[in-house]
N, C-alpha and C positions, 0 to 999 in steps of 0.2 A: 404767697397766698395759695391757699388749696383752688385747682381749677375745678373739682367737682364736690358735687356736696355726697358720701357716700352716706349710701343705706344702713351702712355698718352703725354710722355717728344715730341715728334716727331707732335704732331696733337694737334689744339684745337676742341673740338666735336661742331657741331652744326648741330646735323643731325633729319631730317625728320623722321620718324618713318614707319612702315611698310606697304607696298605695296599698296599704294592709287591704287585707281579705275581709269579710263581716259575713255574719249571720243575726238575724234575730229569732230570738226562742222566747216563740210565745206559745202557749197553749189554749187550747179553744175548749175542747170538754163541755160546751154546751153553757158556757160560763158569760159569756160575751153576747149583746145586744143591741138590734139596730136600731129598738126604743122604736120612733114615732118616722123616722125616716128609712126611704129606701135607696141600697145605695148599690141598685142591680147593675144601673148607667152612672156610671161618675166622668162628669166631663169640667176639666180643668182650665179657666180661662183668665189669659194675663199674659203678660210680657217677660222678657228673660227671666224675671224671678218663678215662674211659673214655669217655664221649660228648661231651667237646670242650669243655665247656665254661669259657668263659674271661670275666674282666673281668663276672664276680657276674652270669652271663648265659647262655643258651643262644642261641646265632645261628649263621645259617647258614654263615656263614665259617667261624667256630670250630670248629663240627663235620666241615666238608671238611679241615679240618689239625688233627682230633684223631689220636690219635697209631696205635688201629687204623687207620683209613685210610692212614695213611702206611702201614703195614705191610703192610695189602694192595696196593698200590700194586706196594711190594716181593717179595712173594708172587709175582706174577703173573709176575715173572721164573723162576718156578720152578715154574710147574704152579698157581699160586692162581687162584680164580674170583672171581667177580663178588660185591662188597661191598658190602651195602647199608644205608642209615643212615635214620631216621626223623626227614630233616630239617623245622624246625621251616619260618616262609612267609616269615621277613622276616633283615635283619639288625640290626634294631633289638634283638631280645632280646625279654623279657617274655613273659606269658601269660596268656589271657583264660578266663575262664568264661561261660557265658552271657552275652558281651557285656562281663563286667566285670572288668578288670586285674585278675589276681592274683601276678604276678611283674614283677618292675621291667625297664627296660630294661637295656643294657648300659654300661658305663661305658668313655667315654674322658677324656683328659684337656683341658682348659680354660686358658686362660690370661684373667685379668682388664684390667683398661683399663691395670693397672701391673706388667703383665709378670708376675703372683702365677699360679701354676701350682693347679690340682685336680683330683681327679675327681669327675666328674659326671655323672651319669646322661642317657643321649641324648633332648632332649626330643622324642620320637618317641612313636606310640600304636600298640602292637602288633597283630597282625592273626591271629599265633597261638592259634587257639579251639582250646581240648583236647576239646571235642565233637565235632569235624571226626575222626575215627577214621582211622589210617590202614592199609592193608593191606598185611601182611607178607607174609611174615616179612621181620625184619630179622638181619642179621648183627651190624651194631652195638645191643650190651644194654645200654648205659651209662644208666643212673638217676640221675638228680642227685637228690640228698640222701638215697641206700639207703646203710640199713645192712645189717648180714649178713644178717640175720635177714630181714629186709624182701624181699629177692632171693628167698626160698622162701615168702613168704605169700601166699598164695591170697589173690584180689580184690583186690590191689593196685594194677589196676589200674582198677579199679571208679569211675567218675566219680561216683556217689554216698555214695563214702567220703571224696574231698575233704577236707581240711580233720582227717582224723582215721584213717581206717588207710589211704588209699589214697594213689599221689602223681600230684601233675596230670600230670610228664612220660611216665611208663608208662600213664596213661590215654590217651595219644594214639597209642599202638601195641601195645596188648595187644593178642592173638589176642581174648580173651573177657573180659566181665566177673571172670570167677571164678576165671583162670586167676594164675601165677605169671613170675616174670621169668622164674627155671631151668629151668620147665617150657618155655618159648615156648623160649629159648634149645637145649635139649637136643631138640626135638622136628626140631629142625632137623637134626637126625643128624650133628655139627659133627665132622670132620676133622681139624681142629687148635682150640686155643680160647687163649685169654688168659683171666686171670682178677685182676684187680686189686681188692680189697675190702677193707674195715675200717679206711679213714679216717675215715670218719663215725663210726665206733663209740668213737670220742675225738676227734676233730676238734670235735663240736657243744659237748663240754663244755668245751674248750678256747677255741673263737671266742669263745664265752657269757659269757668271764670267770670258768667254773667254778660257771655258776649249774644247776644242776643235782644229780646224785647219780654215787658209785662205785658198780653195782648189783652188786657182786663178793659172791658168793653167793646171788646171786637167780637164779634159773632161768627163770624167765618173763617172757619179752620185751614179755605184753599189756601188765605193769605200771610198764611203762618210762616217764620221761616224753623228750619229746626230746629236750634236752639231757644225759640221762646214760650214764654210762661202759657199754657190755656185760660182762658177765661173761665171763671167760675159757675156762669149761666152753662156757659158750652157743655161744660162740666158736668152738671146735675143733671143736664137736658139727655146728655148722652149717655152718662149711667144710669137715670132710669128705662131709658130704651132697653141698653143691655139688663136689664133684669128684668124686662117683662118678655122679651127674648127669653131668656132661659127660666120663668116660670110659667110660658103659658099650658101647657101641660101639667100645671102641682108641684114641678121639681121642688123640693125644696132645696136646700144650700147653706154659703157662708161665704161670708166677705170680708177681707178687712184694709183697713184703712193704710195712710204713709207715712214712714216714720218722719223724723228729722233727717233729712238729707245733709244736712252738718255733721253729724254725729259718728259719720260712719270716716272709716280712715282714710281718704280718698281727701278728707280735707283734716284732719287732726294728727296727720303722722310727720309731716315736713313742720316744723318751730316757726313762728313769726321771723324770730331771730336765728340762722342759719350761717350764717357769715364769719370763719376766725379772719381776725385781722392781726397783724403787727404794727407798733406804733410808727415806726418808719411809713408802713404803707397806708395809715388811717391820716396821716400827717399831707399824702401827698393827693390822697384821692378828697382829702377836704378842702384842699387847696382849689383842685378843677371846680368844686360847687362853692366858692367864694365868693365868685360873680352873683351867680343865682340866689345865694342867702344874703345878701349884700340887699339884693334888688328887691325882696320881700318887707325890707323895714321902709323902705319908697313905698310903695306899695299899701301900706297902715300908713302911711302919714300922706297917700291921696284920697284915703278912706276907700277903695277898692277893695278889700280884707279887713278884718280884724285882727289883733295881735294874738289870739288865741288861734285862727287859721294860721297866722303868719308862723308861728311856734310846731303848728304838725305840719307845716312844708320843709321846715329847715332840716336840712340833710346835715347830720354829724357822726362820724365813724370813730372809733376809740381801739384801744388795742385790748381783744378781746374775744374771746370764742363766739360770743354770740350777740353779731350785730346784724339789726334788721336790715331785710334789702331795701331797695331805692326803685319805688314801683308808679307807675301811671296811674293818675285817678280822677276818673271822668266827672265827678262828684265834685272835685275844686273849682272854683269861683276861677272862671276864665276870666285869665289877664292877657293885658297887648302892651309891650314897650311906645311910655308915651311920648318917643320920640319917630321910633321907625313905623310906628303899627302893627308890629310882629307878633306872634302869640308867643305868649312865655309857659313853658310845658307845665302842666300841673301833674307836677314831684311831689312825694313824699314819703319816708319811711314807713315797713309796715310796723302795726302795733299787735299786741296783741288779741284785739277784737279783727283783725283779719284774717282768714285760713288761707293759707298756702297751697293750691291743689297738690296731690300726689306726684305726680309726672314733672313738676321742678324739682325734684331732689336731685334728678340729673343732669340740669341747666344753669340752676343757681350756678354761678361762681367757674361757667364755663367760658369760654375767651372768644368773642365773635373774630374768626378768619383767622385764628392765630395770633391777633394783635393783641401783648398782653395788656395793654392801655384798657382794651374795649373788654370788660367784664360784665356778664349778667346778672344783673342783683346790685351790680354795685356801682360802675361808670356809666353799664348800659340798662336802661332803667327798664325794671319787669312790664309784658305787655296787660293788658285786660283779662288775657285766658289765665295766666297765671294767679291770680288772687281773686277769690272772693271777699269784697267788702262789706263793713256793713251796712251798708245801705244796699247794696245787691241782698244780700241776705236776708236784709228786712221782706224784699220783694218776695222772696221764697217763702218766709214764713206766711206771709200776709194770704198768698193762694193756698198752701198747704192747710189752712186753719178752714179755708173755706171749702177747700176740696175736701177735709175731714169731716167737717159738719154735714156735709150734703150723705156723704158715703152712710154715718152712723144714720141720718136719720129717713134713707132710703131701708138702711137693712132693717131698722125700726118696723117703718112701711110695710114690708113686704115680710116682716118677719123670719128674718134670716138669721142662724149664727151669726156674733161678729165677734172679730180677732182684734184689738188693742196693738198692733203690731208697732205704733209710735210707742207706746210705753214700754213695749219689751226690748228693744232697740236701744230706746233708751238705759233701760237697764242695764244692757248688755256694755251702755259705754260707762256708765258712771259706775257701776260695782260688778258688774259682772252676772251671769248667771249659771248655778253650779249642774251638773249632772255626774251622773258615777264614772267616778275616774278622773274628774276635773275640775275645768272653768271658763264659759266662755265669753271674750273679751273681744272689746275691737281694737284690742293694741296690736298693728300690722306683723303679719308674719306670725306672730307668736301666740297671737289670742283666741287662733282655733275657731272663730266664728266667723271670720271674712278672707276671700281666696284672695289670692296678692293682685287683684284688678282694685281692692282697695274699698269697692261698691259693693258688690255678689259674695252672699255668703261659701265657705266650705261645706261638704257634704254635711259635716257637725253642727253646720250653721243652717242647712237648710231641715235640718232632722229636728231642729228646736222650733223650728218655722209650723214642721207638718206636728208635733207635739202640740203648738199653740192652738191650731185649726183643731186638733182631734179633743179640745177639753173645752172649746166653746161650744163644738157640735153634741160634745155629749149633754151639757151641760142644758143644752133649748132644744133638742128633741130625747132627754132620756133615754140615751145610748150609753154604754158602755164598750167601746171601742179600745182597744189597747193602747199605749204611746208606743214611740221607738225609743232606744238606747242610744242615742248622743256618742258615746263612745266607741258605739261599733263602728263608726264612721271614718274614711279621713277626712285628715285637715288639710292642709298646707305642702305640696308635692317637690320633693330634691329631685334635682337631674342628678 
């Protein structure tokens, strides 16, 4: 049996090589127009997708082709001023505290002595200290890992709150200990704004495998833990805050909504089915679940189950490239042996309405301690963070739908562009979306539109992003702003 599942099996490579140069050549000639908005202040507010970051990273490259920047770039043809980012010191990625790493580098991809492809984190020692304070203001707000909520809490950016209300990346550019994202952002008297928000607000429960809570009907965000869902009230109550934050001054703006958090490679690259077996070895690991399927048909004849439960518990392995793993599912009808009172685990194979997060493609089929008995995926059964199910995923959709509706019919409200960013996301995974010179996909590694963290688009991904923003703002204040070229961008980074 293969002990690891490689990335090789999951991707064919056909990747561009390291960090091309760009330029865009646009021309202004008096041709170009701010229409109905002014975009002298452009202050950008949002979470990693807003501050650049790309490839499970903050660096500095990512942040000069995050996707406000292009826009201001763009702006500038038309009256915008000067845009400025709280860039981080290196482009290794990472993040130190007093001295000691506490965010990883960035991830590019690797190839082994036998041509076996991964990503891997740059063995590089970052130099970014979140102590190093730096002085603003900034135009670019983007917060890697804020939730909604997060954006309006006072001392977040408090470097003594580390590790528990506060986050290291807004410790390195708050105005004040005490102060808030919206407040820094708004005090800037902002022009025009972006506001892209509330992927995290299911995105963490999502990456997690679902290890977390739906906190729908909770109100109180202290009691949140980080991995779970926002509440929908919480939701609307605090994105309308944030947009009369940043219009009470006229600014006007543009928002847009969340994609499907499914969609993106992070859960569509690893197979439900991942597993070769050989019939010798499908022959002997069916054996160890004989017991357990044995005790399923007990089980339907105490009426505990139904035979249709009974049928997606039963573990069977076959000799075969692709057999699904053998995963925990918190969803099964708890049983107890009715003789000892023990709990009997609730097993069963995944199917294909399950996603496999990214990060088992390296675990799958790996040997706990060396013992090759004890296989993950397959003896030793996957944990909760590993698979989203469907009925976790139902959870995600259910808040996403309502977090969408709240966002469209605030920007409604307040009369703001809005960006369709679930639809084009979507596009990008079901057929793609072309630009000169290509296509871009969310097939990992090779699709040009998401960096190998799986989540965060490539600079080509974020460049379609800021294209999206600049044809709705043209579109509801009668601008004419230019897009960017997709292709001047890179993708996907070789060591």
């Amino acid at each position: 049996m293969k002990k690891n599942i490689k990335l090789l099996t999951l991707i064919a490579l056909g990747l561009a090589a390291c960090e091309p140069e760009f330029d865009k050549e646009v021309s202004d000639s008096g041709f170009y127009s701010a229409g109905d908005a002014d975009f002298s202040t452009y202050v950008a507010v949002g979470n990693s997708l807003t501050a650049g970051y790309a490839d499970n990273a903050l660096y500095v490259q990512g942040q000069r082709n995050s996707y406000p920047n292009m826009m201001a770039e763009q702006f500038a043809h038309v009256g915008g001023g000067t845009f400025t980012q709280p860039l981080v010191d290196d482009n290794f990625g990472g993040l130190l505290l007093n001295g000691t790493q506490i965010a990883d580098t960035r991830m590019i991809l690797e190839f082994d002595a036998d041509g076996n492809p991964s990503p891997v984190n740059l063995d590089e020692t970052p130099t970014t200290e979140i102590t190093n304070t730096l002085e603003g203001p900034f135009n670019n707000m983007g917060v890697p890992g804020a939730k909604i909520f997060h954006l309006a809490a006072e001392g977040y950016g408090n470097v003594a709150g580390v590790g528990s209300t506060a986050n290291p990346y807004f410790v390195r550019f708050a105005s004040s200990a005490g102060t808030s994202v919206i407040a820094d952002a708004a005090a800037q008297n902002p022009t025009f704004f972006t506001l892209w928000i509330g992927n995290n607000d299911i995105l963490a429960f999502a990456t997690s495998g679902g290890v977390g809570e739906d906190q729908a009907g909770n109100i109180n965000p202290a009691t949140y833990g980080s991995n779970d869902i926002t509440d929908p009230n919480v939701f609307a109550s605090v994105y309308n805050s944030l947009l009369t934050a940043l219009t009470a001054n006229g600014a006007k703006g543009a928002v847009a909504n969340i994609p499907d958090v499914t969609s993106i490679p992070y859960f569509t690259t690893v197979p439900y089915a991942p597993i070769p077996m050989d019939q010798a070895t499908a022959d002997q690991v069916n054996q160890g679940y004989a017991e357990y399927n044995q005790a399923l048909s007990l089980f339907v004849f105490l009426g505990a189950i139904d035979q249709e439960e009974a049928q997606r518990r039963t573990i069977n392995f076959q000799a075969s490239a692709n057999n699904p793993a053998v995963i925990e599912d918190e969803d099964l009808t708890p049983l107890q042996n009715p003789l000892t009172g023990e709990d009997i685990p609730n097993l069963r194979q995944t199917t294909a309405e399950d996603l496999i997060v990214l990060t088992a493609s390296s675990f799958i089929g790996t040997t706990v301690g060396g013992d090759p008995t004890k296989v993950n995926g397959v003896s030793v059964p996957l944990g909760d963070q590993w698979v989203l199910t469907p009925e976790e995923q139902e959870l995600v959709a259910n808040a996403q739908t309502q977090f969408n509706a709240a966002i469209k019919g605030l920007a409604d409200q307040y009369g703001l562009a809005f960006v369709d960013a679930r639809a084009m996301l979507t596009q990008v995974a079901e057929t793609g979306i072309p630009y000169d010179g290509g296509m871009l996909t969310s097939t990992y590694a090779t699709g040009k539109a998401f960096s190998l963290d799986g989540v965060h688009p490539t600079a080509k991904g974020y460049a379609m992003i800021a294209n999206a923003f600049i044809e709705a703002i043209n579109q509801t204040y009668n601008s004419t702003i230019p897009i960017v070229n997709p292709g001047t961008y890179p993708d996907v980074f070789v060591k």
